[in-house]
N, C-alpha and C positions, 0 to 999 in steps of 0.2 A: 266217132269218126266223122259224122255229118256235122259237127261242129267245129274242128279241124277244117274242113274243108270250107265252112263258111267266113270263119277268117281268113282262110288262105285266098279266099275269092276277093274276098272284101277289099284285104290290099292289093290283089294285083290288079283291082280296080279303081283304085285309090292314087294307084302308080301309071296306071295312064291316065291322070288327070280326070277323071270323072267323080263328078262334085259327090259328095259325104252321102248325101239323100238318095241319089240314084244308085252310088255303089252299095248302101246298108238294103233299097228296097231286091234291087236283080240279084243279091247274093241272099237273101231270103226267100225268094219266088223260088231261086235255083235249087236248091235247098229241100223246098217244100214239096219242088217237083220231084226230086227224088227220093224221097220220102215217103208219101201218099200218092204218087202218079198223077196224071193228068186230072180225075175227077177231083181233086184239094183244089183248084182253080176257081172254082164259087164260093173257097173259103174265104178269099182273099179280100173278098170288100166288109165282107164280116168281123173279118179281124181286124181290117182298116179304121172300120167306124168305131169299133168297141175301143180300139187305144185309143182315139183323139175325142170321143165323149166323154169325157170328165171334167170337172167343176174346177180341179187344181188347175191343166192345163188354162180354162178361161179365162183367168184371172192374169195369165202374163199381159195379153195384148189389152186387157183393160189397163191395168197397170202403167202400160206404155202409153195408151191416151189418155190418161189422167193427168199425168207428168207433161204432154204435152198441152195438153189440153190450160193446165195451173203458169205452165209455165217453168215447171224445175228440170225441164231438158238438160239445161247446160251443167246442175250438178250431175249429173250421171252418166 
């Protein structure tokens, strides 16, 4: 059911033009809050850090300044 609902959030936030990051985070928060209650709210940086510390994710924006950096922008 709470996953129903997190899509169904997702795009009606999605349909009033609220950009992709914003509607995946407030439909997850929303989500979370009904869920676990109010106290899952000091889970949230928790779970923030732990998705975006990884070694795979690092490698895109080096990637990208590499490419700028060489010069092979323009094939890509």
């Amino acid at each position: 059911m709470l996953t129903a609902l997190m899509f169904v959030l997702f795009f009606i936030l999605i349909f009033i033009n609220l950009p992709v990051a914003f509607a995946l985070g407030i439909a997850a928060v929303v989500v979370l809050l009904l869920d676990s209650g109010w106290s899952s709210l000091g889970l949230i940086p928790s779970i923030m850090y732990s998705s975006i510390s990884s070694f795979t994710l690092l490698a895109i924006p080096f990637f990208r300044v590499s490419r700028r950096h060489y010069g092979l922008l323009r094939y890509f």
